[in-house]
C-alpha positions in Angstrom: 72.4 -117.3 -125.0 72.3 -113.7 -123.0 69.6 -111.2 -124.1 70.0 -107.6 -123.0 66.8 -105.7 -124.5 66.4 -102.1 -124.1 68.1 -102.0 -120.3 68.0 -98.9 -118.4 69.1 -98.4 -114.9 69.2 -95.0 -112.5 70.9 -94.4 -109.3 68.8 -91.2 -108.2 69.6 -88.7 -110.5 72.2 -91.0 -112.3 71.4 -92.8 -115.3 74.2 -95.8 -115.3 72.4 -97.5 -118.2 70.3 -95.8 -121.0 68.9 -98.1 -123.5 71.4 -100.7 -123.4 70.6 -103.9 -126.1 73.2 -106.2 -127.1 73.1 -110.2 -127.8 75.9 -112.7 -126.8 75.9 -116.3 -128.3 76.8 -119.5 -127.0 80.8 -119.5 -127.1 81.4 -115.9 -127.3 84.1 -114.4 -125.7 83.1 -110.4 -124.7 85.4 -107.5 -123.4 83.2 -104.4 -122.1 85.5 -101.4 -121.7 84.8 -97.5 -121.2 85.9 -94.9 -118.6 84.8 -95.0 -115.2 81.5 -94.8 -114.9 80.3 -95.9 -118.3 77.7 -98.5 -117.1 80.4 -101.6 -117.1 79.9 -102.9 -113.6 76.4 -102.1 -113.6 75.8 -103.8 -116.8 77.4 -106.9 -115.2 75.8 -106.5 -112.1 72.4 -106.5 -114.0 73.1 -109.5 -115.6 73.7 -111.1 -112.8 70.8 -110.3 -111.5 72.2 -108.3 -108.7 70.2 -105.1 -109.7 66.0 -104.2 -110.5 66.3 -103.1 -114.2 63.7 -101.4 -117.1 64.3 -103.1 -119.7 64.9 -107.5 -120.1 68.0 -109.3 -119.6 67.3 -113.2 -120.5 69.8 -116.5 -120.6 68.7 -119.3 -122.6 65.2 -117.6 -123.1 64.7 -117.4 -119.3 64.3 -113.7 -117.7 67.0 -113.1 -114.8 63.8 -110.6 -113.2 61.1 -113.0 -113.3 63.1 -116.7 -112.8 66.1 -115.9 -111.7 67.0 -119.1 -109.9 66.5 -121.0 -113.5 67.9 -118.4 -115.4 71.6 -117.7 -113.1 72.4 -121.5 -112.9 74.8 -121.2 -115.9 76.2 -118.3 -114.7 79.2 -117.7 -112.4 80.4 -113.9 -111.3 83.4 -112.9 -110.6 82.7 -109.4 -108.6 85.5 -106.4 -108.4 84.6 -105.6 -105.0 84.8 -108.4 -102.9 80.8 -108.8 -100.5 82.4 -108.2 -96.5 81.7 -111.2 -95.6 82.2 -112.3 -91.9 81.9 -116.0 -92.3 85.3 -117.7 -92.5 86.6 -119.2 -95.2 85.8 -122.5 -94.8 82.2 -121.8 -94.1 82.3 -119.7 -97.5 83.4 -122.5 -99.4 81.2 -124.9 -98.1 78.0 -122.6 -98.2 79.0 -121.9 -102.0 79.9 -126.0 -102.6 76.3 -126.5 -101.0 74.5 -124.4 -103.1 76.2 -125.0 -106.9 76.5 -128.7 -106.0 80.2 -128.8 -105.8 82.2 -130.6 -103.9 84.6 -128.2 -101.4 88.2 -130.1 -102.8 86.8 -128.8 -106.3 87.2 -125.2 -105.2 89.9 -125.8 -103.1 91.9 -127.1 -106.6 91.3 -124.1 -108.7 92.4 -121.9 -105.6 96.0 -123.8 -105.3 96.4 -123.1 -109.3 95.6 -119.1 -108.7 98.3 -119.2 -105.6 96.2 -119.9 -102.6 96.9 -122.3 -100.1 92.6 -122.9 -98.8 93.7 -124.9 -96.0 95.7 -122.3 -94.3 93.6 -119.6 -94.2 90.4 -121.7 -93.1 89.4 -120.2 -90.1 90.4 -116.7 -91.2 87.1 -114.2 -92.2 86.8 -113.9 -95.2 86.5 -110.1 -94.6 89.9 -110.1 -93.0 91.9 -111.4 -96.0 94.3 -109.1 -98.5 92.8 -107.6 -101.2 94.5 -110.4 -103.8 93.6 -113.5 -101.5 90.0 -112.2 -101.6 90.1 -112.2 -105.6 91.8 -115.5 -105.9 89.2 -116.7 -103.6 86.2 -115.5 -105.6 87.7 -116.4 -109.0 87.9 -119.9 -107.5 84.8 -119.9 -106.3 83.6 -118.8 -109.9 85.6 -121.1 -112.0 85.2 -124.5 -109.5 81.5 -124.2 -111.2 82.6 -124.8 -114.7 79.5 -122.4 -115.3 78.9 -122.4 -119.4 78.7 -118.0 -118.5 81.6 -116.7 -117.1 80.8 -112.8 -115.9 84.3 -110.7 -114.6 84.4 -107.4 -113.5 87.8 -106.7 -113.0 89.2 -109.8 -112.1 92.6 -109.8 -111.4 92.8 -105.9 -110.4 94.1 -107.6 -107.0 96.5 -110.4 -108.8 99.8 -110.6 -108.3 101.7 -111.4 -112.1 101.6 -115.2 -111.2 98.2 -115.2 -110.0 96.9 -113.5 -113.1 98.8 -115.2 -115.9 97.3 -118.4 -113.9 93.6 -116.9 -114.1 93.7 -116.4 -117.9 95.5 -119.8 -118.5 92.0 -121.2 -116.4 89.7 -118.7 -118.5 92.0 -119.7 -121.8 90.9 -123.2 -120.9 87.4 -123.2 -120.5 85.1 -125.0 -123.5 84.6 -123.6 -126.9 80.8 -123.2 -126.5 81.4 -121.1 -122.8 80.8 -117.5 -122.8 83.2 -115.1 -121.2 82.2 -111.4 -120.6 85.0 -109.6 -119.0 85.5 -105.9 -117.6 89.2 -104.8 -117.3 91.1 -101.7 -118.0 94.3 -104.3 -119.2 93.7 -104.1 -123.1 97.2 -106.2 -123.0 95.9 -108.8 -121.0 92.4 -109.5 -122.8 93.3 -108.7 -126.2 94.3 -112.3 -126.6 91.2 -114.2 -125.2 88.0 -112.0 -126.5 86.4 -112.2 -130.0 84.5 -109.4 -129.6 84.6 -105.8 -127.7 81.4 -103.6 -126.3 82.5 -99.9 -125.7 80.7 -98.3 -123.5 79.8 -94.9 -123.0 77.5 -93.1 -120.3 75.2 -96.1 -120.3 74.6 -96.4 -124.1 76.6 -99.0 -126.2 79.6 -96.4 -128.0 80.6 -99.0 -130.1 80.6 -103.0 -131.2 83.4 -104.5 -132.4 83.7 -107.9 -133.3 87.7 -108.9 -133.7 89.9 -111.4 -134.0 91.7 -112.6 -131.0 95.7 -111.1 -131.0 98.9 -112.6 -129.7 97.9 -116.6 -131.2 99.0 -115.9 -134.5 101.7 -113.0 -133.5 100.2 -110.4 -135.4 97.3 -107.9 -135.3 94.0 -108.9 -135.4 91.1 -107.6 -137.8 87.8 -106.1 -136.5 84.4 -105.0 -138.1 81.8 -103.1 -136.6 79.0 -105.0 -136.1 76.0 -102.4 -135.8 77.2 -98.9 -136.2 75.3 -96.6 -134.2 74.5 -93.4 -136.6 77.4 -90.8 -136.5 77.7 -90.8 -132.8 81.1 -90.5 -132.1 82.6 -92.1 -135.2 85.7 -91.0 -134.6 86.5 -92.0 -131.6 85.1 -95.7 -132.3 88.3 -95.2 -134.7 90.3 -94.7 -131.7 89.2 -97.3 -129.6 90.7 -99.7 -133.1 93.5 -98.3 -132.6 94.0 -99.0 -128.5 93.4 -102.7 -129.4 95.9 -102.5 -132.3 93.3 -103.9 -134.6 93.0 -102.5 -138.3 89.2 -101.8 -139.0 87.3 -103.5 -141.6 84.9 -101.9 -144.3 81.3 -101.9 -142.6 79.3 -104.8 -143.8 76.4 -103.8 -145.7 73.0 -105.7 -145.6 71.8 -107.1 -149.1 
């Protein structure tokens, strides 16, 4: 469903992404972690097709670069820092209803589930709400679509403990055949809904690990590596098993 072939992205001097190929399939469910400055957000922002790219990033076989009006409208994105909009809220909604072919009430649902009250804070710019009533917003926004790709960066950074056990009961929800790629720095809190783990590591894909989802069954998941990358830092792939209390599997070999 998403094809990311040979990506490579520079900020002047920066490289964010360096070669970056990885394929995600229809009902996938995909944690990208790494240290600040890996290439996480950028990845995601690529994929949405926020950012020019070398390299090809295709959904469904359609290439975000070249159509990306046909390629994003199974996508949703769920940003970590909210745009500064000035528009109110109400215009937001409608504007984003308008344009996914939604109707405003559907947004307005998935908003009251996360903790906010879209009524009350109408009128009020969107620029001038709290850091958490901004997320809850845009997660709304994202979810009201019932988009088949589901792209987070960060998404409940601003959530209060409520607001983001409500989020993952709506991401826990969504259809088997939905994709889910999610940034976070809460191993805890994704562990349970992702079926597969891209480390990242100065733009390059560190390591792949597909794994089995924890907390359902009330002990530890197993993972395998899924395409080793030769030697380069083997040992800490070992720790990054470890961090997701996951007991590695002997690499598959190819007959």
């Amino acid at each position: 469903m998403i094809v990311v072939e040979d990506v490579k992205k520079r900020f002047g001097k920066v490289v964010a992404l360096d070669g970056v190929s990885l394929r995600i399939e229809r009902g996938a469910r995909v944690a990208l972690v790494g240290t600040n400055g890996s290439g996480k957000t950028t990845l995601l922002r690529a994929m949405a097709g926020l950012l020019s790219i070398e390299g090809r990033i295709a959904i469904d076989g359609v290439d975000v670069a070249r159509s990306p009006e046909r390629a994003l409208r199974s996508l949703a994105y769920v940003p970590q820092i909210a745009p500064p909009l000035e528009a109110p809220v109400l215009e937001v909604v409608r504007a984003h209803a308008t344009l996914r072919g939604l109707a405003p009430s559907a947004v307005a649902a998935r908003a009251s589930r996360l903790g906010l009250d879209l009524p009350a804070i109408a009128k009020v710019r969107f620029r001038d709400l709290s850091g958490g009533m901004k997320q809850k917003l845009l997660a709304a926004l994202a979810l009201a679509t019932d988009a088949k790709i589901l792209v987070c960066d960060e998404p409940t950074a601003n959530l209060d403990p409520v607001a983001r056990d409500a989020f993952f009961e709506e991401i826990a929800a969504r259809r088997a055949d939905s994709v889910l790629v999610v940034c976070s720095h809460r191993v805890d809190e994704v562990r349970g809904l992702v079926d597969r783990v891209v480390d990242l590591r100065d733009g390059r894909v560190f390591t792949d690990l597909a794994v089995a989802r924890a907390g359902r069954a009330g002990r530890a998941g197993r993972a395998k590596e899924i395409e080793p990358e030769p030697e380069r830092g083997r040992g800490r792939a070992q720790e990054r098993v470890s961090e997701w209390a996951l007991e590695p599997c002997a690499p598959s070999r190819a007959s």
